[in-house]
N, C-alpha and C positions, 0 to 999 in steps of 0.2 A: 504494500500500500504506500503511496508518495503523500506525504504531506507536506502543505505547502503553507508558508506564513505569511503572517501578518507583517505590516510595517513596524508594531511596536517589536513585535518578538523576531523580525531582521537585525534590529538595532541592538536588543540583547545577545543574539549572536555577533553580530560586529564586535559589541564588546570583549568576550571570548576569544574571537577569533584575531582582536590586536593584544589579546594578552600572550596568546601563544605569540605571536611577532614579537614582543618585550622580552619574554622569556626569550628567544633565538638569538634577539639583541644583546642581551648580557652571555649568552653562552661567545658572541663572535668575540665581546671583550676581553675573553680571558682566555680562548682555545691557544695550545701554543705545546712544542714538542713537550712531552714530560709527561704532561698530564694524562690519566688515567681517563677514562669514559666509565668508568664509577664515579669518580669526583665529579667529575661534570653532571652525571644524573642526582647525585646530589645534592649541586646545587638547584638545578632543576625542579624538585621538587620544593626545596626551598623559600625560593623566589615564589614559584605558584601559591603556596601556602601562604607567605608574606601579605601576595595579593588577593588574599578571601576567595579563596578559588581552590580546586581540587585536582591532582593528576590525573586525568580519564583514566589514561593505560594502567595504574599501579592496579594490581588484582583484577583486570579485565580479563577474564576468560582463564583466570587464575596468571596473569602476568605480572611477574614481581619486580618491577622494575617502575620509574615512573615516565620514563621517556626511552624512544629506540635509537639506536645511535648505531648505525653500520656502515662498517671500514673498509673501504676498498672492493673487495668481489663480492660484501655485503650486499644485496638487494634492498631489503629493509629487516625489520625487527629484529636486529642486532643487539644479544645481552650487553649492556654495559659491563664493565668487565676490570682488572686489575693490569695489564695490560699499557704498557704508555703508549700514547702517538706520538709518531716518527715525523721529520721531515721526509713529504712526497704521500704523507698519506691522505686524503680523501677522507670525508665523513660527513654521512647523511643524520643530522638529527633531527626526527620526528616529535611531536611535542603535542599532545591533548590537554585540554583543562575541558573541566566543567565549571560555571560559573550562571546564576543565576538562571537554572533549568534548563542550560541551551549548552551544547558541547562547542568548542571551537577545534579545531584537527590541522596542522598544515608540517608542513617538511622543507630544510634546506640543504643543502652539498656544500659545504666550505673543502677548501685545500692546504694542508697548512705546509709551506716552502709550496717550489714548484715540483709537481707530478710528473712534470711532462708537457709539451705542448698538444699532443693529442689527447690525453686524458682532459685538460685543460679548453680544450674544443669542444670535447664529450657536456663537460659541464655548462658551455655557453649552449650548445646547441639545445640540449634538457630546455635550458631558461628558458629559450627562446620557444620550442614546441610546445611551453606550460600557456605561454599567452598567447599563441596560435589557436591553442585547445578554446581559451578563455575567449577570442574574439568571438566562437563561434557558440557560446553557452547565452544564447539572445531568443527570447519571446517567436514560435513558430519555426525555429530551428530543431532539427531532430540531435540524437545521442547519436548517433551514426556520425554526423556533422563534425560534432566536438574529438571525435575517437579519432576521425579521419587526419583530422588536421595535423594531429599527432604524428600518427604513422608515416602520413605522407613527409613532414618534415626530418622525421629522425633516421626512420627507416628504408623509405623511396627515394630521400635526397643524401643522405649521409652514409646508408648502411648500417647502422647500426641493428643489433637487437631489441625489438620492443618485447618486454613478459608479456606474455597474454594469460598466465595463471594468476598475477595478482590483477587488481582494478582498484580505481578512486568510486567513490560512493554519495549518495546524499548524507546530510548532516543537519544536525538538530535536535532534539529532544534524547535523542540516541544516539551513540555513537555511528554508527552505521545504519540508512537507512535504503530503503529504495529509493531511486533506481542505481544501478551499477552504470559505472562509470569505465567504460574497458581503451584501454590508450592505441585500438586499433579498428580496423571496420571498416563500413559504408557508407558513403554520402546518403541522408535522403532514408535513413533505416534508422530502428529504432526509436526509442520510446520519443514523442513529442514535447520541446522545453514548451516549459507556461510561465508566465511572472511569479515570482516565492517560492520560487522551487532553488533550495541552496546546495551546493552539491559541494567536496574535497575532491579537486580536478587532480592531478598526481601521476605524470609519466615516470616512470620508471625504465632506465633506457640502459642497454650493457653496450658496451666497448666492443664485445664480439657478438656471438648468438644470443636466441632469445630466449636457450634454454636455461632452466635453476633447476633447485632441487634446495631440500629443506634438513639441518641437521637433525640429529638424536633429541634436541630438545623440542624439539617440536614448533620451534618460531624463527628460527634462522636461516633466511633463506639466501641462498650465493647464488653465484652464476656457475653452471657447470665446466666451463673452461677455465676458470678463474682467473677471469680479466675484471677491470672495474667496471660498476656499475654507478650510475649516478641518478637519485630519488629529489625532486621537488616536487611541492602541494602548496597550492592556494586554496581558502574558503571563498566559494564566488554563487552572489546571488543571480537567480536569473531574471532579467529586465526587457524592457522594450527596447532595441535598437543595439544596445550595450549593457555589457554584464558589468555589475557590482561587486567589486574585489572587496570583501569584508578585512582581509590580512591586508599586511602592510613589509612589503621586500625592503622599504624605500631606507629605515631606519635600520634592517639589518644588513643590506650594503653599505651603510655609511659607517658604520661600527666594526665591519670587516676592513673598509678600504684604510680605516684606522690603526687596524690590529697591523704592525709591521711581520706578524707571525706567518698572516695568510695572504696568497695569492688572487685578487677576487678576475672572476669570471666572469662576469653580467653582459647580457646580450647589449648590443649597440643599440 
């Protein structure tokens, strides 16, 4: 079932949804080699609590962690872990809260040193197919549309890998709602956007195939060649003519292009 909202309760999702942006912004100001992605989920959860707000992920579907955080051939829901990051390593962290009845969900790739200049492509290019996807999340637009835009830019113009086992989702009330949101497809197919329909857009793109596979714990998923992968999400509402980015990149690029630690990537 799709449920769709109100103007007031968009707005409470907006809020959510710049909190997890705040949250991504204090992570870009301290990421730097050494540090563990333990420590960092703990600040993580930190911060969210500070802000009268709650980790979605901590104990979601028995997940114990409060945020995912995956390194390199990572796909997504990557354990935080004891582990330090290196120079040249990659890392997608994903970030939930709950706050005032409405979830907020989104995802970034930071770089810390350089990776590489193709890894580092890999990264602009994500960005760039995340707001391709989002031009096309508009009033009378189909899910086919949004899926399309994707594939076509990462996978028909670049080569890359797109997963087609995971997908972005609607958001709201729940963490995951209807409709799925898959980062590949058909123009002109699937389900029909309407205004207040809010969805977590979220290409997940590998460097080689588009195959993964899932560890022993049951939530970590790699690329099965074990090249990198690189994960961004937006929360975006849907609207007439133009979609309504509820997150906000703008404050965690500028926090990144600060951090002398990371590398940033952001599409032109």
């Amino acid at each position: 079932m799709i449920y769709y909202k109100t103007e007031p309760e968009i707005e409470l999702m907006r809020e959510s949804a710049l909190l997890v942006s705040k949250t991504l912004t204090h992570i870009a100001s301290i990421l730097k080699p050494g540090i563990t992605t333990l420590a960092l989920d703990k600040v993580i959860g930190e911060f969210i609590f500070d802000h009268k707000a709650e980790p979605t992920f901590l104990n979601y579907k028995g997940y114990p962690f409060n945020s995912c955080i995956s390194v390199n051939d990572v796909v997504v829901h990557g354990f935080p872990g004891k582990n330090e990051l290196r120079e040249g390593d990659i890392i997608s962290v994903d970030i939930g809260v709950y706050k005032n009845g409405f979830h907020g969900d989104h995802a970034y790739t930071f770089a810390i040193g350089d990776p590489g200049e193709d890894v580092m492509k890999l990264i602009k290019v994500t960005k760039e197919a995340l707001y391709k996807g989002i031009e096309k999340a508009v009033a009378g637009n189909r899910m086919g549309d949004v899926a399309w835009a994707i594939q076509e830019h990462t996978e028909k113009k670049h080569g890359y890998g797109v997963v087609r086992e995971l997908v972005g989702h609607g958001l709201g009330r729940s963490l995951h709602e209807d409709p799925q949101v898959p980062n590949y497809g058909k123009r002109g197919t699937g389900t029909v956007l309407r205004e207040g329909l809010v969805l977590a857009i979220e290409p997940m793109i590998n460097m080689g195939k588009k195959e993964v596979y899932t560890e022993d714990d049951g939530w970590t998923v790699r690329t099965a060649d074990g090249k990198p992968s690189v994960h961004c999400e937006h929360d975006v509402c849907v609207r007439k003519g133009k979609a309504d980015i509820l997150s906000d990149y703008s404050i965690i690029q500028a926090a990144e292009a600060a951090n002398a630690n990371l590398l940033v990537g952001t599409p032109a």
